[in-house]
Predicted model as a PDB file, atoms N, CA, C, CB and O in Angstrom, pLDDT in the B-factor column:
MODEL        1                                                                  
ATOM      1  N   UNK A   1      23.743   5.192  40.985  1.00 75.00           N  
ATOM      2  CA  UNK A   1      24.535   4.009  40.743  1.00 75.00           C  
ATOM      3  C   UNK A   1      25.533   3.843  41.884  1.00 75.00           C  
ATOM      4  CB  UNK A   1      25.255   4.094  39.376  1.00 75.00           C  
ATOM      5  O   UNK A   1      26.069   4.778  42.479  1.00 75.00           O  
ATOM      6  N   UNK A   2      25.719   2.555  42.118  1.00 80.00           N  
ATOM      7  CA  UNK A   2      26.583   2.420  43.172  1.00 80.00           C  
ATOM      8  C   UNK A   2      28.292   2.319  43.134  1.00 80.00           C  
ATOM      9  CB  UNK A   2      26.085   1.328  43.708  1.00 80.00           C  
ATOM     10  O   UNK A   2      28.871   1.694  42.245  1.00 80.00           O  
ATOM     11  N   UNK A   3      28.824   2.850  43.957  1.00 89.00           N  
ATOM     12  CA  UNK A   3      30.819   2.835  43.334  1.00 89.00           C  
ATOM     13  C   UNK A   3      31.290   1.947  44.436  1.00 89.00           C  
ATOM     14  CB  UNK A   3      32.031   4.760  43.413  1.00 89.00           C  
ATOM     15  O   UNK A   3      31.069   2.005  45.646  1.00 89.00           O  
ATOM     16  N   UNK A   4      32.184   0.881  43.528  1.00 91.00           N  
ATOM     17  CA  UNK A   4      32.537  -0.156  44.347  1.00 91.00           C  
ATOM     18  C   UNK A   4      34.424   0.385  43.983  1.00 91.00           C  
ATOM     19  CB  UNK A   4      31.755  -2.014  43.758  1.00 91.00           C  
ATOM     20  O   UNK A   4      35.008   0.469  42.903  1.00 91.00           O  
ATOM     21  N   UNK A   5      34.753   0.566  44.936  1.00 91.00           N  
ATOM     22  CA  UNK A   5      36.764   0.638  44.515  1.00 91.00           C  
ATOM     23  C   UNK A   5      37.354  -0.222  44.655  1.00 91.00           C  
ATOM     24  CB  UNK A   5      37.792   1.453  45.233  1.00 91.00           C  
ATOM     25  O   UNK A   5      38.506  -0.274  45.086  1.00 91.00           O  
ATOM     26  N   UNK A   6      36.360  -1.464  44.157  1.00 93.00           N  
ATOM     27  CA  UNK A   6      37.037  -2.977  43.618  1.00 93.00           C  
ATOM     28  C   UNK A   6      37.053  -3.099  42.633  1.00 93.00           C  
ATOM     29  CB  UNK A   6      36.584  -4.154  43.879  1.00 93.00           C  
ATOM     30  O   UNK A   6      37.985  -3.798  42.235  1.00 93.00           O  
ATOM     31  N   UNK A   7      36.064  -2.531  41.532  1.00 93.00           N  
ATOM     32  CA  UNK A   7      35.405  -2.791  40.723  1.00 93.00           C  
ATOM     33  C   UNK A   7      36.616  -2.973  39.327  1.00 93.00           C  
ATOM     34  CB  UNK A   7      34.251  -1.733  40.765  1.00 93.00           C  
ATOM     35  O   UNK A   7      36.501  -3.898  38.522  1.00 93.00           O  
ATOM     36  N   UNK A   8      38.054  -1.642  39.209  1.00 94.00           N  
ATOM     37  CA  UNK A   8      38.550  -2.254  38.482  1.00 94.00           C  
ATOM     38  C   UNK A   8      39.768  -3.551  38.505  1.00 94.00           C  
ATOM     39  CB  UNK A   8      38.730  -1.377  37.998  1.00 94.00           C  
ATOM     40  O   UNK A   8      40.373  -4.116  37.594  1.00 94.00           O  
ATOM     41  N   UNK A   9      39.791  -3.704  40.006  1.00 96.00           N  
ATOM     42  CA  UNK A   9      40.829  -4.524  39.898  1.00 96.00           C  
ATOM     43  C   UNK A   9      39.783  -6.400  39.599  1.00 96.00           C  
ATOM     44  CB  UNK A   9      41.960  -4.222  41.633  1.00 96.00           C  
ATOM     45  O   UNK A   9      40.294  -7.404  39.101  1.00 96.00           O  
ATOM     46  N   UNK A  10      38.705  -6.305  39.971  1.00 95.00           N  
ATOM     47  CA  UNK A  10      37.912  -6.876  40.045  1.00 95.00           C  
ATOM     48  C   UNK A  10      37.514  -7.566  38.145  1.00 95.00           C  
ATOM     49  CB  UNK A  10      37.014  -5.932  40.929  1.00 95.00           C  
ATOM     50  O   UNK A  10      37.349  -8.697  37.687  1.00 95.00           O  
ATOM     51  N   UNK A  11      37.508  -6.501  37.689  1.00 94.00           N  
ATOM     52  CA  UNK A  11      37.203  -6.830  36.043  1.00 94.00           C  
ATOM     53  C   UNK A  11      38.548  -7.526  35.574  1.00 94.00           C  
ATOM     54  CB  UNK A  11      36.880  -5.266  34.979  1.00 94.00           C  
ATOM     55  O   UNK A  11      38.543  -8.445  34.755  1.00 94.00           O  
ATOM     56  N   UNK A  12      39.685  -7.029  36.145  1.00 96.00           N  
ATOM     57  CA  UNK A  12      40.740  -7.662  35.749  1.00 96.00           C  
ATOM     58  C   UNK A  12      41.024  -9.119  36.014  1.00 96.00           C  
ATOM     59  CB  UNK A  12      41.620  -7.006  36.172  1.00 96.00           C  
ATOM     60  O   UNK A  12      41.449  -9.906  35.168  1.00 96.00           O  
ATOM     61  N   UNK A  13      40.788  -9.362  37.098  1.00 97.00           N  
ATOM     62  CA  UNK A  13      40.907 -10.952  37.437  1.00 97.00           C  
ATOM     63  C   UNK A  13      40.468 -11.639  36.220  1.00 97.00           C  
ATOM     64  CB  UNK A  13      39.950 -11.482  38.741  1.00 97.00           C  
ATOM     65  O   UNK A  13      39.669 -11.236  35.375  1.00 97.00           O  
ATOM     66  N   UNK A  14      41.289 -13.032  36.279  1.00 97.00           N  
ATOM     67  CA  UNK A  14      40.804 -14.384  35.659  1.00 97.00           C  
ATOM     68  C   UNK A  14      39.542 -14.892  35.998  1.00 97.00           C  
ATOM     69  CB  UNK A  14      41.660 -15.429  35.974  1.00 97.00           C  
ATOM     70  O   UNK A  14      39.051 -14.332  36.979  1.00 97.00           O  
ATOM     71  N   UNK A  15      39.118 -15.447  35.680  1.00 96.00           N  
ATOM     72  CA  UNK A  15      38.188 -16.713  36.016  1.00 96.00           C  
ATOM     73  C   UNK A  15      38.595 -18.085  36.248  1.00 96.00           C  
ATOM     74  CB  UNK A  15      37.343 -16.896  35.037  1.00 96.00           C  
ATOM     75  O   UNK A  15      39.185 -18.838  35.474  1.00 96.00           O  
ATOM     76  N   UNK A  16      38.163 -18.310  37.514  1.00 95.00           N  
ATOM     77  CA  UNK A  16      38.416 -19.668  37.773  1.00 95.00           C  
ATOM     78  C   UNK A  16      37.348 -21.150  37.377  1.00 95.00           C  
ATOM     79  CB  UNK A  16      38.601 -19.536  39.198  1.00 95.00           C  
ATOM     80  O   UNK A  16      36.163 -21.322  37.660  1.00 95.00           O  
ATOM     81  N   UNK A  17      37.890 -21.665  36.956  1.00 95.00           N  
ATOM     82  CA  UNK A  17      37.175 -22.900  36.226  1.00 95.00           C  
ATOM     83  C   UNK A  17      36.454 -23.989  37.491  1.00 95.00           C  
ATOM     84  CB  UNK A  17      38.533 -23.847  35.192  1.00 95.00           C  
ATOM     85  O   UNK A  17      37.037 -24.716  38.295  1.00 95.00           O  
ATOM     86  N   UNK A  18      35.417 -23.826  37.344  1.00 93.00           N  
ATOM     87  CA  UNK A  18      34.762 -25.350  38.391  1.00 93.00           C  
ATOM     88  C   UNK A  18      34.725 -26.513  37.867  1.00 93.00           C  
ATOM     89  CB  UNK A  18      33.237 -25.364  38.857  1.00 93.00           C  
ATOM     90  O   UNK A  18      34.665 -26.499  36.638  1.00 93.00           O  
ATOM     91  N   UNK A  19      34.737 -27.443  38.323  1.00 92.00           N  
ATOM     92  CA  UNK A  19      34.484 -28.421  38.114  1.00 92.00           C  
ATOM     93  C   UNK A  19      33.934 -29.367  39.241  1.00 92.00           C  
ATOM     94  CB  UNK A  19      35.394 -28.699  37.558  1.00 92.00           C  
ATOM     95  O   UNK A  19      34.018 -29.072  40.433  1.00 92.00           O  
ATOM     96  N   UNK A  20      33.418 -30.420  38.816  1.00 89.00           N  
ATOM     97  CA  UNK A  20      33.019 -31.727  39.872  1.00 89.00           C  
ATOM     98  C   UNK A  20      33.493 -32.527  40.529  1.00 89.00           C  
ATOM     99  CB  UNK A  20      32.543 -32.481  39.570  1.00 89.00           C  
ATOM    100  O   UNK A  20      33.640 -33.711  40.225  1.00 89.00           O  
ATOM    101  N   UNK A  21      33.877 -31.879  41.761  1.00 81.00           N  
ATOM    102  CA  UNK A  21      34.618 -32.729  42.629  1.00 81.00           C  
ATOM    103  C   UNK A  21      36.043 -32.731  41.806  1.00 81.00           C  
ATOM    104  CB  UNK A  21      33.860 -34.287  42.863  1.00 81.00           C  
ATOM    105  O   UNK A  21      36.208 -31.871  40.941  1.00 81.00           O  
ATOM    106  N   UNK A  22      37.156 -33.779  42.098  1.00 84.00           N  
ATOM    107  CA  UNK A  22      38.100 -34.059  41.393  1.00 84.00           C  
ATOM    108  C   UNK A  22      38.342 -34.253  40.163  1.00 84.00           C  
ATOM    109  CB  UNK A  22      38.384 -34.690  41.724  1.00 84.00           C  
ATOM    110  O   UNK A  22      39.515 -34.145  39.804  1.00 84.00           O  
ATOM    111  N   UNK A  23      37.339 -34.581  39.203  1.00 85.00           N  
ATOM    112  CA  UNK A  23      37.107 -34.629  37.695  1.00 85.00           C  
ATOM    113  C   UNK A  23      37.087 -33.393  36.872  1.00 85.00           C  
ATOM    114  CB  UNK A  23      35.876 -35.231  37.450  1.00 85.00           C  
ATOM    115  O   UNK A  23      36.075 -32.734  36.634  1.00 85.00           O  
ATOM    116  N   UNK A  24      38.420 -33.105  36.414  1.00 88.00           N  
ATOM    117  CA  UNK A  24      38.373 -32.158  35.633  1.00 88.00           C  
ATOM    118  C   UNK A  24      38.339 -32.141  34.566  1.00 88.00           C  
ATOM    119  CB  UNK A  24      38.945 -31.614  35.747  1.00 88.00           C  
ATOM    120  O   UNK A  24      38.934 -31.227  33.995  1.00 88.00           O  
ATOM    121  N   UNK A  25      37.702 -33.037  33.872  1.00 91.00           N  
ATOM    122  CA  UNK A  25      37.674 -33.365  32.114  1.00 91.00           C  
ATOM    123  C   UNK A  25      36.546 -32.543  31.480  1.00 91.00           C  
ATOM    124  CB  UNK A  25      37.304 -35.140  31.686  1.00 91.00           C  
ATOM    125  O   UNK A  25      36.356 -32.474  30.265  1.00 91.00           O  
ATOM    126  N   UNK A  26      35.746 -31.867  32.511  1.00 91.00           N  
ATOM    127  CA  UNK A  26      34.602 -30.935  32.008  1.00 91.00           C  
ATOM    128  C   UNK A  26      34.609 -29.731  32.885  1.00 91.00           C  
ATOM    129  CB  UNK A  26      33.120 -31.639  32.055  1.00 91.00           C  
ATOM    130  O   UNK A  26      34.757 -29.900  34.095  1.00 91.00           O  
ATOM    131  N   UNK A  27      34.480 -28.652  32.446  1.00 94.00           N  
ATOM    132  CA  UNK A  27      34.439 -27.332  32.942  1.00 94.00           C  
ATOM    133  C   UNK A  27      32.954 -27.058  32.955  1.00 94.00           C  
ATOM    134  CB  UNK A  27      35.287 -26.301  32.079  1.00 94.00           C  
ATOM    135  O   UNK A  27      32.270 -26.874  31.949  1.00 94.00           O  
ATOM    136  N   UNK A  28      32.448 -27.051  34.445  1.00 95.00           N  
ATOM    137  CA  UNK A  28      30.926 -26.974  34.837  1.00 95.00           C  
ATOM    138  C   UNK A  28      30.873 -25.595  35.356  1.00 95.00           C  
ATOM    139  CB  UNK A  28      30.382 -28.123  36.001  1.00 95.00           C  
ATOM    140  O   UNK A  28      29.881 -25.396  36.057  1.00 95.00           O  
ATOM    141  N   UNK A  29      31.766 -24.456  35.188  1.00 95.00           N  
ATOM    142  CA  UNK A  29      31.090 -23.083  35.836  1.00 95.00           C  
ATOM    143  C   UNK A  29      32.648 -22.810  35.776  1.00 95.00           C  
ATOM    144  CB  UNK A  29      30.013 -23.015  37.590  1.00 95.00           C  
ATOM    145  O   UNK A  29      33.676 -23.486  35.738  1.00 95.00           O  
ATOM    146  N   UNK A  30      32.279 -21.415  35.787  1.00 96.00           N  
ATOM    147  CA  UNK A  30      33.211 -20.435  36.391  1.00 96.00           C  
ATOM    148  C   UNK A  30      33.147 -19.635  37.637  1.00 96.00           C  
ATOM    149  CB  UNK A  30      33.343 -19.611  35.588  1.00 96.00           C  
ATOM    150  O   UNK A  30      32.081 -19.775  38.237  1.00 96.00           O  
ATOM    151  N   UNK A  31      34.141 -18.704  38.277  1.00 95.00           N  
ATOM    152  CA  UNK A  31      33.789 -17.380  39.483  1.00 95.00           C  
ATOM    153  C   UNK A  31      35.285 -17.225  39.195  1.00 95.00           C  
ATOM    154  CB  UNK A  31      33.111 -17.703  41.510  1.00 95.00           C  
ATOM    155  O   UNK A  31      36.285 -17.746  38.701  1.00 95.00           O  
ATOM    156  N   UNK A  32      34.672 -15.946  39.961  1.00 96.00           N  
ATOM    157  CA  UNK A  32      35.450 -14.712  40.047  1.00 96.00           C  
ATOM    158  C   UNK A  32      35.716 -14.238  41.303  1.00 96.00           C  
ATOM    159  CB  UNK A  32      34.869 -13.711  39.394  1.00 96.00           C  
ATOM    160  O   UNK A  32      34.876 -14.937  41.870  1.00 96.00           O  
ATOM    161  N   UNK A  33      36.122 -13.723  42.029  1.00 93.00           N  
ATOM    162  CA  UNK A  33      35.888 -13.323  43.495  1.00 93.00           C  
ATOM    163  C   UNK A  33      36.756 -12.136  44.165  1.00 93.00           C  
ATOM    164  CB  UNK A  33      36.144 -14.571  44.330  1.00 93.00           C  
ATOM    165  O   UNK A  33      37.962 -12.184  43.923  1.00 93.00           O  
ATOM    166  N   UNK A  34      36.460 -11.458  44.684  1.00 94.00           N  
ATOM    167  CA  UNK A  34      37.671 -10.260  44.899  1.00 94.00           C  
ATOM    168  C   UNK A  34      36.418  -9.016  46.045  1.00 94.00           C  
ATOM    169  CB  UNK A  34      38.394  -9.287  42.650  1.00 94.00           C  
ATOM    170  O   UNK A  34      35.303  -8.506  45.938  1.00 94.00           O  
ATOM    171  N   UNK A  35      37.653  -9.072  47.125  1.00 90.00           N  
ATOM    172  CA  UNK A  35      37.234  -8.664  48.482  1.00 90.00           C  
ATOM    173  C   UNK A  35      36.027  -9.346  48.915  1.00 90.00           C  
ATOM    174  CB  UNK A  35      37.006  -7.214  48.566  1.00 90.00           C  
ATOM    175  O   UNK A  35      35.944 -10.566  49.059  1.00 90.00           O  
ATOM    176  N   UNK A  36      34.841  -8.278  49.170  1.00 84.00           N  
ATOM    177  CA  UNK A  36      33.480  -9.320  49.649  1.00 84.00           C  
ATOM    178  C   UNK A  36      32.890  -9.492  48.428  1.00 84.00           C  
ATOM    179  CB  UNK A  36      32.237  -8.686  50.803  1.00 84.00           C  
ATOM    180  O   UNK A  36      31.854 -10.146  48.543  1.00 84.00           O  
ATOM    181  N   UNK A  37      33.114  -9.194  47.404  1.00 89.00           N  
ATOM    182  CA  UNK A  37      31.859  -9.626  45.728  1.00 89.00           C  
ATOM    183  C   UNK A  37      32.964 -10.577  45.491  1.00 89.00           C  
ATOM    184  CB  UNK A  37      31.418  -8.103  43.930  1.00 89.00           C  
ATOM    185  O   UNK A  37      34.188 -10.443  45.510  1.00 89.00           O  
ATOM    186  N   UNK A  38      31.823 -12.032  45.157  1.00 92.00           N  
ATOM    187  CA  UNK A  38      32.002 -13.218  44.125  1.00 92.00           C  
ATOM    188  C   UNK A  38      31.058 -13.325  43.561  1.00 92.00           C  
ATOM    189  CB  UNK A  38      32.288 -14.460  44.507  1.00 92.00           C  
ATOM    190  O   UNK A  38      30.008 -13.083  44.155  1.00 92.00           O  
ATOM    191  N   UNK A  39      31.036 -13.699  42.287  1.00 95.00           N  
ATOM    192  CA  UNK A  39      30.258 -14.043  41.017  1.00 95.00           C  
ATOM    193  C   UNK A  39      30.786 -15.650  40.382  1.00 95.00           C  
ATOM    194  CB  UNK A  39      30.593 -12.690  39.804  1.00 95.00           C  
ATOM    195  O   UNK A  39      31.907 -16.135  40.225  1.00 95.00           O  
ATOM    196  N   UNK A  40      28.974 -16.324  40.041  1.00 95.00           N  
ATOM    197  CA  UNK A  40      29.665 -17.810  39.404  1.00 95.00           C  
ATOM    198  C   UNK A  40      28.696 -17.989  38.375  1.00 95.00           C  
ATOM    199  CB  UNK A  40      29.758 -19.332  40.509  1.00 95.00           C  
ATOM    200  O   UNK A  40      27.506 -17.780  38.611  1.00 95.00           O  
ATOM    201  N   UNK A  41      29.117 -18.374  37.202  1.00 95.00           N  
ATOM    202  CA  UNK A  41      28.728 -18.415  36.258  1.00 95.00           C  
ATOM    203  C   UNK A  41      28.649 -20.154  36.158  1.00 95.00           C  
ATOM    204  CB  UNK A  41      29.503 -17.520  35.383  1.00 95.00           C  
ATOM    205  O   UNK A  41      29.705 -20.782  36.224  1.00 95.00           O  
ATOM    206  N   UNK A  42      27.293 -20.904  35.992  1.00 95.00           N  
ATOM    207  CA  UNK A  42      27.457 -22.142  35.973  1.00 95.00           C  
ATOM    208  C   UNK A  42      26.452 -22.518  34.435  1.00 95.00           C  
ATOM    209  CB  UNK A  42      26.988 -22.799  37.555  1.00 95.00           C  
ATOM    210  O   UNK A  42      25.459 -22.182  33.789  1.00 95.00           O  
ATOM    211  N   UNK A  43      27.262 -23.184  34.480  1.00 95.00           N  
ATOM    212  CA  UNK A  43      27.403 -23.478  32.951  1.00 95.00           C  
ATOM    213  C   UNK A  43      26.012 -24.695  32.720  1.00 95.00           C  
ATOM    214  CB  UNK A  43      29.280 -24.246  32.547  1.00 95.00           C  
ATOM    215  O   UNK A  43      25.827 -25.312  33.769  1.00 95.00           O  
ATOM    216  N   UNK A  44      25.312 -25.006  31.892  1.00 93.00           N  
ATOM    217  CA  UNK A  44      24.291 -25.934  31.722  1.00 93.00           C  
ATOM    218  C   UNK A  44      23.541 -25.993  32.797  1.00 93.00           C  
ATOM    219  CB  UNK A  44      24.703 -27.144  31.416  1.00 93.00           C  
ATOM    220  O   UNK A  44      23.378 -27.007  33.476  1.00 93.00           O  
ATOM    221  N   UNK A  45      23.074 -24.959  32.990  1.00 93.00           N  
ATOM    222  CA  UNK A  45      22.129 -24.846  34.175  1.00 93.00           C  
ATOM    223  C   UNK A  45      21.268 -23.389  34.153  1.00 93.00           C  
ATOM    224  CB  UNK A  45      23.066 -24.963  35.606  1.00 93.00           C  
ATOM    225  O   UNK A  45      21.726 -22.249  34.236  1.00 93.00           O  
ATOM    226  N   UNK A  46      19.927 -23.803  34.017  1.00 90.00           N  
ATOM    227  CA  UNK A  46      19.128 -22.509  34.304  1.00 90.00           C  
ATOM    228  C   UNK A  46      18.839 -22.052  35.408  1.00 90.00           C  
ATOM    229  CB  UNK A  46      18.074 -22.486  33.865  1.00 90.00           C  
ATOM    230  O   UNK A  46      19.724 -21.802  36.228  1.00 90.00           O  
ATOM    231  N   UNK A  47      17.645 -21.862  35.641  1.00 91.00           N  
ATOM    232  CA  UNK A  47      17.092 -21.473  37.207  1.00 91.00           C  
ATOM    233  C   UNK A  47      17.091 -22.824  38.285  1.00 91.00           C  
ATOM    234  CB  UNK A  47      15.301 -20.869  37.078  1.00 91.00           C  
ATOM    235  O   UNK A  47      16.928 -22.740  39.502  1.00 91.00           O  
ATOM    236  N   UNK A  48      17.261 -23.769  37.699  1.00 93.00           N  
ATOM    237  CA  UNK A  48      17.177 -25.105  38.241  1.00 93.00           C  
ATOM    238  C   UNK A  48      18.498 -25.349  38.446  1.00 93.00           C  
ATOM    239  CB  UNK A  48      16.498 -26.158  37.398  1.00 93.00           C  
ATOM    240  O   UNK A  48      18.825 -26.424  37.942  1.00 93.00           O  
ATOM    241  N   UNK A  49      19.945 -24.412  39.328  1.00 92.00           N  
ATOM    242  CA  UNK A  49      20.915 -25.343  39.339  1.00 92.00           C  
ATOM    243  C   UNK A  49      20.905 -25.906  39.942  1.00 92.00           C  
ATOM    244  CB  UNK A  49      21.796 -25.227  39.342  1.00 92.00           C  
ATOM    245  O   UNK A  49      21.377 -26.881  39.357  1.00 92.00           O  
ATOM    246  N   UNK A  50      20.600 -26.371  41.433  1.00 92.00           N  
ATOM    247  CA  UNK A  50      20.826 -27.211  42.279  1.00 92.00           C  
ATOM    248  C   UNK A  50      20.198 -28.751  41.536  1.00 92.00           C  
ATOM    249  CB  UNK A  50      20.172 -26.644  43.671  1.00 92.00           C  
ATOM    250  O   UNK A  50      20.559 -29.872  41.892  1.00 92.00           O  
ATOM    251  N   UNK A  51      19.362 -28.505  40.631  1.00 93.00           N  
ATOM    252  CA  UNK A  51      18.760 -29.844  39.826  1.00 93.00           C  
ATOM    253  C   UNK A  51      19.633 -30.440  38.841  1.00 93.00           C  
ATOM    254  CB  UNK A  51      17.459 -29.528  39.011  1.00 93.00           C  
ATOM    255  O   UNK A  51      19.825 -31.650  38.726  1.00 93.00           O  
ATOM    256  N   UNK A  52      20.162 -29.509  38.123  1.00 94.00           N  
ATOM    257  CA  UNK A  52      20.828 -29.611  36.802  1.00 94.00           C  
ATOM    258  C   UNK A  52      22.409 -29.317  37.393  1.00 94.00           C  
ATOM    259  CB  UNK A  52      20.160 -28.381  35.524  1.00 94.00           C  
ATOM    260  O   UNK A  52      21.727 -28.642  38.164  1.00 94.00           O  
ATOM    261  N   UNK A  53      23.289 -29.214  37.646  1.00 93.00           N  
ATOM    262  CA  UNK A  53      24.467 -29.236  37.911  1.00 93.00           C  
ATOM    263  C   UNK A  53      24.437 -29.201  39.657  1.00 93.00           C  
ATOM    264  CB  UNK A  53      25.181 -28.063  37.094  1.00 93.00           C  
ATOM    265  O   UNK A  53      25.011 -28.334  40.317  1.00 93.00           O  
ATOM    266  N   UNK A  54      23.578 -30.423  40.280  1.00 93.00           N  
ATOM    267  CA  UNK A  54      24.262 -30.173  41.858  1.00 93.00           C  
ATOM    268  C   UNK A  54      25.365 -30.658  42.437  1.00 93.00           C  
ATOM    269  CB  UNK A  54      23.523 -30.553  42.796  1.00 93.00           C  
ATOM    270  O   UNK A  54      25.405 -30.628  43.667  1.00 93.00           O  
ATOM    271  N   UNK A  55      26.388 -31.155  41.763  1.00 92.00           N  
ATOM    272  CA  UNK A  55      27.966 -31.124  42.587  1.00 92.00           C  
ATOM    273  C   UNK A  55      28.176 -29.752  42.667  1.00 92.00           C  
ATOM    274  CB  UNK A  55      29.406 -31.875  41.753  1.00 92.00           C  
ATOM    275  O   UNK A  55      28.097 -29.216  43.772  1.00 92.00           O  
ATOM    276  N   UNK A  56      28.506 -28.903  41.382  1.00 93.00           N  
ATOM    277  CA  UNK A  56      28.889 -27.498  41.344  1.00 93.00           C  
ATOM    278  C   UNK A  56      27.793 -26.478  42.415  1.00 93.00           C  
ATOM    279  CB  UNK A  56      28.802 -27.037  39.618  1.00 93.00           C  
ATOM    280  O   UNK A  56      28.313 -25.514  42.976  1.00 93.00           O  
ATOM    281  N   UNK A  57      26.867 -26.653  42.553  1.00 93.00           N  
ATOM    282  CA  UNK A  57      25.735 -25.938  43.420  1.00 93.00           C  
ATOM    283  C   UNK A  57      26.367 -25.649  44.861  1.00 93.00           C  
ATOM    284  CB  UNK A  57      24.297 -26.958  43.587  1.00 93.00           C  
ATOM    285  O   UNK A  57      26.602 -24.639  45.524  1.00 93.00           O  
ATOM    286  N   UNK A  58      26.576 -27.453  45.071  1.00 92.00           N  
ATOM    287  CA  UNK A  58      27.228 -27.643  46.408  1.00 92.00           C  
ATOM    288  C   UNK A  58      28.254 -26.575  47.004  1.00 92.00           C  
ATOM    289  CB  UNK A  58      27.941 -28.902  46.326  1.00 92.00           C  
ATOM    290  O   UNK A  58      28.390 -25.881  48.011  1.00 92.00           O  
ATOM    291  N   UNK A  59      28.971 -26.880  45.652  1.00 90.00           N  
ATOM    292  CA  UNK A  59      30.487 -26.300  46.195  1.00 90.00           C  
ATOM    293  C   UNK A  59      30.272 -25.080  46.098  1.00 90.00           C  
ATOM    294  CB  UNK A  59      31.883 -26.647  45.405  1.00 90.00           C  
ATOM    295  O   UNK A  59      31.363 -24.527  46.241  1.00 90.00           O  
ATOM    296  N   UNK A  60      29.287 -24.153  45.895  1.00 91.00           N  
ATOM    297  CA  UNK A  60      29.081 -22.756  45.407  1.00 91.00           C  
ATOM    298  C   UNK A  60      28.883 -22.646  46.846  1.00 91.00           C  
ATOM    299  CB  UNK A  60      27.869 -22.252  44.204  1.00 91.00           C  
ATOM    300  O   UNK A  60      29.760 -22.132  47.540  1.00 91.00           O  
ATOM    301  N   UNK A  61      27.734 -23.115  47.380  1.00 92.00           N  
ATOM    302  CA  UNK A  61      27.235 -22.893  48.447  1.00 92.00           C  
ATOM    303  C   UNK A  61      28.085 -23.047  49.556  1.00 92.00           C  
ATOM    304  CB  UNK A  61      26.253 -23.535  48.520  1.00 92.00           C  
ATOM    305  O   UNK A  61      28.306 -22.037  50.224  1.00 92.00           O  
ATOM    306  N   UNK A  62      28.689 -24.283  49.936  1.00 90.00           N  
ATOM    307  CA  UNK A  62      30.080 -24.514  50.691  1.00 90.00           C  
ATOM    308  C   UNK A  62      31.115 -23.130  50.727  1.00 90.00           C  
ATOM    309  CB  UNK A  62      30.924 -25.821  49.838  1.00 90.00           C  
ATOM    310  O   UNK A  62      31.922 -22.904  51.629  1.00 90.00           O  
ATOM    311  N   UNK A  63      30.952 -22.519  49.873  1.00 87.00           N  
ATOM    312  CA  UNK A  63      32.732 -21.950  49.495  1.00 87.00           C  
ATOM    313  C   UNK A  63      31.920 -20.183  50.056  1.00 87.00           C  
ATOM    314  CB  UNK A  63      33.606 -22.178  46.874  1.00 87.00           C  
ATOM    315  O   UNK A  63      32.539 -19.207  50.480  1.00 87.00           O  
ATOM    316  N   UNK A  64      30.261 -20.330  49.825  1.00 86.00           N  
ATOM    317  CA  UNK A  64      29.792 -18.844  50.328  1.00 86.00           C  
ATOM    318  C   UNK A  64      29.915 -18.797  51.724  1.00 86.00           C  
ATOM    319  CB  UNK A  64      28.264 -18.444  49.979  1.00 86.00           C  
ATOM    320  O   UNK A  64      30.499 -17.916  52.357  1.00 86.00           O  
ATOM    321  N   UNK A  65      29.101 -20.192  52.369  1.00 89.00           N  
ATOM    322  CA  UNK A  65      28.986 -20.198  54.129  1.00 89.00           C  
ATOM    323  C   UNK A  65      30.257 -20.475  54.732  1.00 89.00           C  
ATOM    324  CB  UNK A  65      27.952 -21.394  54.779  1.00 89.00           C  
ATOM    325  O   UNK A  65      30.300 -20.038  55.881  1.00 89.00           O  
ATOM    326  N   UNK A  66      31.381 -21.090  54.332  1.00 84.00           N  
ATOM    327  CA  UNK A  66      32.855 -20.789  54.585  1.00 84.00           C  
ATOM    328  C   UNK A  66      33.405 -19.816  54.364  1.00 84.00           C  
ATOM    329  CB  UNK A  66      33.578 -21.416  54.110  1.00 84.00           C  
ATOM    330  O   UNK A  66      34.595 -19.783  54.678  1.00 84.00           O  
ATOM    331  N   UNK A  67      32.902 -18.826  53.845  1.00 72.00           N  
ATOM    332  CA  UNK A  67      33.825 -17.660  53.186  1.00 72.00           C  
ATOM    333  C   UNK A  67      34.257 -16.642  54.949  1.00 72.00           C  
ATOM    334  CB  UNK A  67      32.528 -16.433  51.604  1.00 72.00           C  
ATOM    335  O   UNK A  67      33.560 -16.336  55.916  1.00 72.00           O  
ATOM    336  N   UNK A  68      35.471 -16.462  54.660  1.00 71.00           N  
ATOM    337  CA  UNK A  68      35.926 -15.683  55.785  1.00 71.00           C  
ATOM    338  C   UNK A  68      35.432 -14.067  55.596  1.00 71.00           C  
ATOM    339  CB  UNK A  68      37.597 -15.840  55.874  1.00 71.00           C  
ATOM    340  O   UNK A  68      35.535 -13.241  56.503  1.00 71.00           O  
ATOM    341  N   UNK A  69      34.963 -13.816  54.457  1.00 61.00           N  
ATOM    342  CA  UNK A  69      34.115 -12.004  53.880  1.00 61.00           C  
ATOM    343  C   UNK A  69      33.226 -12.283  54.693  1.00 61.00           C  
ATOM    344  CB  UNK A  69      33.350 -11.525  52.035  1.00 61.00           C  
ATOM    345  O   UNK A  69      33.075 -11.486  55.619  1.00 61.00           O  
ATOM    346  N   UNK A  70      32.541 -13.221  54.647  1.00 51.00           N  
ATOM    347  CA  UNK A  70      30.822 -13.271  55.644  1.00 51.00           C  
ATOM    348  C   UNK A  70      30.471 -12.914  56.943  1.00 51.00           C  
ATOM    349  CB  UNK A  70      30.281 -14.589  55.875  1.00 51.00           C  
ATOM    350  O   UNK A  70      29.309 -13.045  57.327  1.00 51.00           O  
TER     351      UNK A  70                                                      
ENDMDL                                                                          
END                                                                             
């Protein structure tokens, strides 16, 4: 098994709420993020997110290839 010495400050964090663009009247996903591991939990969407929730997809993807960890 692998040991990450992020891992508990990492469980501790909040979750941050996504949403679409500027419209926050619906909560379309969550993440988490801490050192180089982020995790996003998107909400109404199966294996098909970029089909089924692609504003939130976008910004997933945007926020990985911007990420200064990379």
């Amino acid at each position: 098994m692998a040991r990450w010495d992020g891992l508990s400050t990492y469980l501790n964090l909040g979750r941050t709420p996504l949403y679409c663009g500027k419209d926050e009247s619906a909560t379309n996903g969550f993440f988490r993020s801490y050192m180089n591991f982020a995790f996003y939990w998107i909400l109404r969407a199966g294996h098909f997110v970029p089909v089924e929730q692609p504003c939130v997809s976008l910004e997933m993807v945007g926020s990985i290839v911007n990420s200064p960890n990379v």
